[in-house]
C-alpha positions as CSV (number, residue, x, y, z in Angstrom):
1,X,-48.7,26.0,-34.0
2,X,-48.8,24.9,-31.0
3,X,-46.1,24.8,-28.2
4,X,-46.5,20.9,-27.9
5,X,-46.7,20.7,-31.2
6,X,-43.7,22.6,-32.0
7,X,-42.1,20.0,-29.2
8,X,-42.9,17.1,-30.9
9,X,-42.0,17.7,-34.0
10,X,-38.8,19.1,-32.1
11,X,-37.9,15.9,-30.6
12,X,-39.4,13.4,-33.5
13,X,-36.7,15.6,-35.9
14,X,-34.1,15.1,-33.2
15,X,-34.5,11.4,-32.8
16,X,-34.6,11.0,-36.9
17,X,-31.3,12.9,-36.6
18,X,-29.6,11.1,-34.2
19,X,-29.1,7.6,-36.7
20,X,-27.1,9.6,-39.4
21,X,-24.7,11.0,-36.6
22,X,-24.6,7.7,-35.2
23,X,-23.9,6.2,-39.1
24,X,-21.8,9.4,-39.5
25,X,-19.5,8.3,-36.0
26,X,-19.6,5.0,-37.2
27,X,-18.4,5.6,-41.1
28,X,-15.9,7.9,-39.8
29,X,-14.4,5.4,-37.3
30,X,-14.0,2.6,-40.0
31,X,-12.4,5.0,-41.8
32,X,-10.3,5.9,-39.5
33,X,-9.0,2.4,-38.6
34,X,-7.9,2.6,-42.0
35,X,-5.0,5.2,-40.6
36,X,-4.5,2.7,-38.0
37,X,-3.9,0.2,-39.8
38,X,-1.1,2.1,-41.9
39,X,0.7,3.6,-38.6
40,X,0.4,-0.1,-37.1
41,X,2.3,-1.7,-40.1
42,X,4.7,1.0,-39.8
43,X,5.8,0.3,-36.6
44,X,6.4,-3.6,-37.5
45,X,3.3,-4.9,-36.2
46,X,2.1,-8.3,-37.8
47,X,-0.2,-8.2,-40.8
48,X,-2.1,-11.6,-39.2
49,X,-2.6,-9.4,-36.1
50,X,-4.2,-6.4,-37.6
51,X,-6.3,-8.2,-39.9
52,X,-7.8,-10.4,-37.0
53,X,-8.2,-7.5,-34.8
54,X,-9.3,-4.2,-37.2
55,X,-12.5,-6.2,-38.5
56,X,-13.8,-6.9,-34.8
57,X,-13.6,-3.3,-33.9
58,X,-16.6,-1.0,-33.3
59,X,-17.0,2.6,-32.3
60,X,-17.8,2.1,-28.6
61,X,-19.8,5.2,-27.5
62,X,-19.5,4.8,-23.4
63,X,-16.1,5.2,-23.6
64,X,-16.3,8.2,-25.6
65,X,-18.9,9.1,-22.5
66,X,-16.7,8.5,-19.8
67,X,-13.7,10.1,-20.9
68,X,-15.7,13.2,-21.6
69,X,-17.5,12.8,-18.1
70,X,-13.5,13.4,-16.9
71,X,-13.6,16.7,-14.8
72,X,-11.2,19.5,-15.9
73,X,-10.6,21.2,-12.4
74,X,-10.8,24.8,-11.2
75,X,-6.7,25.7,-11.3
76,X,-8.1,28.1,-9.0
77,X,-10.5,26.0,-6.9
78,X,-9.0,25.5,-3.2
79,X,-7.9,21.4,-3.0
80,X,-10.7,19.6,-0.8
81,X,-9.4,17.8,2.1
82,X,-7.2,14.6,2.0
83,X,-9.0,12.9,5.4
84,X,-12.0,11.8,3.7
85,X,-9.9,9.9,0.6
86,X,-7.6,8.5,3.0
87,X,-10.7,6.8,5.3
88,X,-11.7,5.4,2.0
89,X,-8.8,4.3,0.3
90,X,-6.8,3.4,3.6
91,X,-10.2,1.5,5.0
92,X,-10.0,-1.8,7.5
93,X,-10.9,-4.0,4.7
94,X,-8.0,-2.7,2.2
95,X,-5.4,-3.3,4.8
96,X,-6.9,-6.7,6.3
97,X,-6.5,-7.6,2.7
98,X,-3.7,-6.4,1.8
99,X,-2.0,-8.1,5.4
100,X,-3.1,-11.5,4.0
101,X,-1.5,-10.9,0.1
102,X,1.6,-9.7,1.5
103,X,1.9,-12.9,4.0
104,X,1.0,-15.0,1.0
105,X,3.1,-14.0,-1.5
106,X,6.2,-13.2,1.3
107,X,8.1,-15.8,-0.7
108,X,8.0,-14.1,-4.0
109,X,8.0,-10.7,-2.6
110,X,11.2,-10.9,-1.0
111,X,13.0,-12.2,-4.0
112,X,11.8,-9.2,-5.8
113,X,12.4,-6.6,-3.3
114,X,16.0,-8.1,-3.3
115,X,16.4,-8.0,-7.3
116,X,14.3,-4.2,-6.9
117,X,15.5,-2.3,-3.8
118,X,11.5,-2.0,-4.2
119,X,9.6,-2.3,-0.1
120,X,7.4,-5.6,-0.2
121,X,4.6,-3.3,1.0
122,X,5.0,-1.3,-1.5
123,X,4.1,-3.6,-4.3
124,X,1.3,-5.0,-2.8
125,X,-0.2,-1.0,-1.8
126,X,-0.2,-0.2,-5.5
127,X,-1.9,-3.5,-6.4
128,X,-4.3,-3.2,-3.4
129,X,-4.9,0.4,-5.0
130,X,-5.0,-0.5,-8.9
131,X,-7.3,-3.6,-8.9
132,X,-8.0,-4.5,-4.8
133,X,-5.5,-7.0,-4.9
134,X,-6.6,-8.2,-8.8
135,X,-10.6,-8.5,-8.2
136,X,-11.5,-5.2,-10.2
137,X,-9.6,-5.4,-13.2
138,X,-12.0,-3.6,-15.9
139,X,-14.4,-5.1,-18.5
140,X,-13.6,-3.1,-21.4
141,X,-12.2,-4.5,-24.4
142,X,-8.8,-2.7,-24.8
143,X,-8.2,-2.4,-28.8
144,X,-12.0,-1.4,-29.1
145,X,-11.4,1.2,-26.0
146,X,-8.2,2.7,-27.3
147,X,-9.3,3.0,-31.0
148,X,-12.3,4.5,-29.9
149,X,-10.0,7.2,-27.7
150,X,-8.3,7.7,-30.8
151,X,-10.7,8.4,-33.0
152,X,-12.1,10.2,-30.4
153,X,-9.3,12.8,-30.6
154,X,-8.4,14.4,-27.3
155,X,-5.7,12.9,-26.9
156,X,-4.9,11.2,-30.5
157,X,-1.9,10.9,-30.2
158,X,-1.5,8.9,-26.3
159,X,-4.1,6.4,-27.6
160,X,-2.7,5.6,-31.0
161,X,0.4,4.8,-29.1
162,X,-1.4,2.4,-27.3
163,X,-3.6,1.0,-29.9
164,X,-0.8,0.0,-31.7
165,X,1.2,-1.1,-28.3
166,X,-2.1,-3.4,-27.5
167,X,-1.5,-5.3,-31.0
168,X,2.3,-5.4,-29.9
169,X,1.3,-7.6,-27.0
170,X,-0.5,-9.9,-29.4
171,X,2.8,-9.9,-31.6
172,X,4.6,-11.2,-28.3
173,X,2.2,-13.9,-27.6
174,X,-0.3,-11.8,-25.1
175,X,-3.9,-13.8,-26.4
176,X,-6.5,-11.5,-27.5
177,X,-8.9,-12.4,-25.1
178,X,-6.6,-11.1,-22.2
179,X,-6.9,-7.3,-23.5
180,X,-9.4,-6.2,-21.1
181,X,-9.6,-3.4,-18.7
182,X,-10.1,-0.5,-18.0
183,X,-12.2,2.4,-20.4
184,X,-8.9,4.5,-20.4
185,X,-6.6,1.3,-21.7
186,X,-5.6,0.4,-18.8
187,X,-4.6,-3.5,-17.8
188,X,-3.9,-6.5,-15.3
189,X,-3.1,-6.5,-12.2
190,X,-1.2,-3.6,-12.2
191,X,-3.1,-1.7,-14.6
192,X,-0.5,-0.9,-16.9
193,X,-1.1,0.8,-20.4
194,X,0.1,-1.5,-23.5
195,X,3.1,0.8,-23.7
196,X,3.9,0.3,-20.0
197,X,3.4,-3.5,-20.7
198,X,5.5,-3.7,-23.1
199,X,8.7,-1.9,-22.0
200,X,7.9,-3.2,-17.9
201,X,6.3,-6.4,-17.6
202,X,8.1,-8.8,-16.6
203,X,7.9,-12.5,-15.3
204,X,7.5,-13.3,-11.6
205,X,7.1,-17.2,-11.6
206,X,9.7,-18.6,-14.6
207,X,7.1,-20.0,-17.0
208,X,8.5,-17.4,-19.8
209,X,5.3,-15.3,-20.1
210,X,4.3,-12.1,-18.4
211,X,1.1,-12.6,-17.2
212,X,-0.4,-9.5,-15.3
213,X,-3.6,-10.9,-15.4
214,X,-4.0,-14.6,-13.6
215,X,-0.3,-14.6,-11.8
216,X,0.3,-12.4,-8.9
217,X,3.8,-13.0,-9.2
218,X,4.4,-11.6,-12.4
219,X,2.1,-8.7,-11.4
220,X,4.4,-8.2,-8.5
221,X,7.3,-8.3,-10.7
222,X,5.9,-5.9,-12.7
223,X,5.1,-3.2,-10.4
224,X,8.6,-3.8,-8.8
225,X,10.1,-3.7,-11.9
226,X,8.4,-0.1,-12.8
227,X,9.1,1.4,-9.5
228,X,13.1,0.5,-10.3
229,X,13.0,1.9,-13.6
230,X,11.5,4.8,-12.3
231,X,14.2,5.5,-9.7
232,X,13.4,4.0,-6.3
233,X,16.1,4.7,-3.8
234,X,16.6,1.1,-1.8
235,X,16.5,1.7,2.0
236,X,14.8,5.1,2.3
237,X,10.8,5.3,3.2
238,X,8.2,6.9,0.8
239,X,8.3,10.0,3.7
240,X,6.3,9.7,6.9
241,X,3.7,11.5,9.2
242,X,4.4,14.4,11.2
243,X,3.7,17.7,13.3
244,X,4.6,21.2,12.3
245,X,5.2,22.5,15.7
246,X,2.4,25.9,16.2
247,X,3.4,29.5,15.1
248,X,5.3,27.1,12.6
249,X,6.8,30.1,9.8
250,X,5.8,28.7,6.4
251,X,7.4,31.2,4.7
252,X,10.9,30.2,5.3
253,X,9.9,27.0,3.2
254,X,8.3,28.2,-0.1
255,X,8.8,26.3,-3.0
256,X,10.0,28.4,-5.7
257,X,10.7,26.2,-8.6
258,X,7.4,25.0,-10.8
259,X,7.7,21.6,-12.1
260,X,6.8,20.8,-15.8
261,X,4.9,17.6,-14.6
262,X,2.0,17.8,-13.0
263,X,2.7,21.5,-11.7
264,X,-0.7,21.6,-9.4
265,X,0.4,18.7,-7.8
266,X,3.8,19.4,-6.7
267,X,3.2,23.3,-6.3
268,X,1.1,21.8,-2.7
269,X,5.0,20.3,-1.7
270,X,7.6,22.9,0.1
271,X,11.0,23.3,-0.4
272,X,13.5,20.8,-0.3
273,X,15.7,20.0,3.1
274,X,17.0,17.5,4.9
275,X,15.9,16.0,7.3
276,X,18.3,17.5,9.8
277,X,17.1,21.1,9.0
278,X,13.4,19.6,9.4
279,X,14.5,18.4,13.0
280,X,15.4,21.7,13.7
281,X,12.6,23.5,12.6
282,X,10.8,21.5,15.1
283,X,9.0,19.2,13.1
284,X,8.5,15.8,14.4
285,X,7.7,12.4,13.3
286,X,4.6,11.0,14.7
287,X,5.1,7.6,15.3
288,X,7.8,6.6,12.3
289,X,11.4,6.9,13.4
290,X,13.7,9.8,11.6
291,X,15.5,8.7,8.2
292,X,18.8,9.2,8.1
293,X,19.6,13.4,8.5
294,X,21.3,13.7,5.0
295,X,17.6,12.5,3.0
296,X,16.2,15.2,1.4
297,X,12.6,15.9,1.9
298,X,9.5,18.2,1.4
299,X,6.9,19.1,3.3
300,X,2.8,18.4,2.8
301,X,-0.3,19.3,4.8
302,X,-3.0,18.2,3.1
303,X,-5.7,19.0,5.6
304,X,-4.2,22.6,6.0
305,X,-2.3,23.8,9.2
306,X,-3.0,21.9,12.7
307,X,-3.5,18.8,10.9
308,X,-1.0,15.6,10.5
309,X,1.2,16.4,7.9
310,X,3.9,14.4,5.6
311,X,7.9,14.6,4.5
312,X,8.4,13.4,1.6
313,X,11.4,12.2,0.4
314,X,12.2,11.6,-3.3
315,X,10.8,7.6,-3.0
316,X,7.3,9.5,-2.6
317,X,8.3,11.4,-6.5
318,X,8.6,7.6,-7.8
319,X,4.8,6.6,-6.9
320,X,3.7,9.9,-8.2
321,X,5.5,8.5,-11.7
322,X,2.8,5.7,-11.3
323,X,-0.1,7.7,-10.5
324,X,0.1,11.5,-10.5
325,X,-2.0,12.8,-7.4
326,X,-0.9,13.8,-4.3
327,X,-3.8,11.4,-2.5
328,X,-3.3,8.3,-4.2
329,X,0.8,8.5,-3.4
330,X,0.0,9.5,0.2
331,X,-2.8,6.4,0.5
332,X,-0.2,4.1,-1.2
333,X,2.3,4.8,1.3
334,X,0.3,4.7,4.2
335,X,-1.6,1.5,3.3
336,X,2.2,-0.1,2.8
337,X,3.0,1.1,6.2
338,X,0.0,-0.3,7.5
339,X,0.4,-3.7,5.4
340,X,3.7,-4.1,7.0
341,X,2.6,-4.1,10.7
């Protein structure tokens, strides 16, 4: 036979096989809404809202793509430079929009941040980052996404959660039409999960509904909302830019303890001290003034040695609950400083 031959019937036996796995994926996936179904009811969701929503579901296979398309990471790759994300995500266009949401919405911001303890700037950097200001808010249907995660298996367990906290929102008057976002799950303005919806969303403009998707105000609410449940410490700043002075000993600020969140991220952070022991190590704010001496902080350089580097105090900790990566909380706090200029 020949080799071409022997392709061709390779690739003609391929493509015949590729309908039953497809049928297979698809069998199994009805069958496992079934299980759905039964944890759903279990946790008191409506029998109206599963049977209108279980029926329309479909296996959908690009999310299955894209989560598998996630990158896994080299634990013992070196972490590439934080300059180039920053002139990306911190870009004249973010903060020029983000300047104009924060003068518009001044009226509603301050109301919250007084309620919160939570910076104006703040909300509207987290927005700006999630969605540009709510213009990119996903296109995926959200109970076809997370089913599909679920069946799926990776991570089971998460996206049952959430499958079942999407139909919650339908229990509590969310219309079906708004579930759309991202592949992951993710939602509104803020791009919470149905879980973070449900426990955190809250209303930002008194018409009894919280509406992440078409009102600003309650996605402002919202994020305010989750950066006080999370801990936000009113008065003190994220943390703030600075210079290690040269022939700075980094030894003397090794962090020793290994945290059971996100270890690769906060095994880049030093030791904790305040800022009074950072003042007399020599380091120095670049253009921000000192916080008060008794905050507690840690220490970053992200673009290694020489470069500008960050304290961070624990209000930095609370945007890493939101998003854990030591780029996106650094961007978030630096377009909030720039916002409010």
């Amino acid at each position: 036979m020949t080799t071409w031959r022997r392709i061709g019937i390779t690739a003609v036996a391929a493509l015949l096989g590729a309908a039953p796995v497809q049928a297979q994926d698809d069998a199994g996936f009805q069958s496992f809404l079934g299980e759905l179904r039964v944890k759903a009811q279990a946790q008191g969701v409506r029998t109206a809202t599963i049977d209108a929503v279980l029926p329309t579901l479909t296996l959908n296979p690009r999310v299955i793509e894209l989560d598998r398309q996630q990158p896994g990471g080299d634990p013992n790759a070196a972490p590439p430079p934080f300059a180039p994300y920053r002139i990306k995500h911190v870009d004249t266009s973010r903060i020029t929009r983000g300047r104009n949401a924060y003068q518009a919405q001044r009226f509603r911001l301050k109301r919250i941040e007084d309620e919160t303890g939570v910076p104006e700037s703040i909300m509207v950097a987290i927005w700006g980052h999630e969605t540009n200001y709510g213009n990119v808010m996903g296109g995926f249907d959200l109970p076809r996404a997370l089913a599909t995660l679920a069946y799926e298996g990776r991570r089971r367990e998460l996206f049952t959660d959430e499958f079942i906290g999407a139909l919650k929102m339908i229990d509590r008057g969310v219309p079906r039409e708004r579930l759309v976002g991202s592949w992951a799950g993710a939602t509104g303005g803020p791009q919470f999960l149905p879980s973070v919806y449900n426990r955190l969303a809250r209303d930002g403009d008194g018409d009894g509904r919280a509406d992440i998707w078409t009102s600003d105000a309650d996605t402002l609410a919202s994020i305010g909302n989750y950066f006080a449940n999370a801990g936000w410490r009113k008065g003190q700043p994220w943390g703030l830019a600075v210079t290690v002075p040269a022939g700075f000993d980094r030894g003397q600020i090794v962090n020793r303890l290994v945290s059971p969140r996100c270890p690769r991220v906060f095994a880049r952070h030093s030791g904790w001290k305040t800022v009074a022991e950072w003042r007399a190590l020599g380091v120095m704010p670049q253009t921000a003034r000192w916080p008060d001496d008794t905050v507690l902080a840690t220490l970053i350089e992200p673009d290694g040695p020489g470069a500008t580097a960050y304290l961070l105090t624990g209000n930095y900790r609370v945007i890493l609950d939101y998003n854990c990566s030591n780029f996106y909380a650094l961007s978030v706090g630096l377009l909030s400083d720039a916002v409010a200029q």
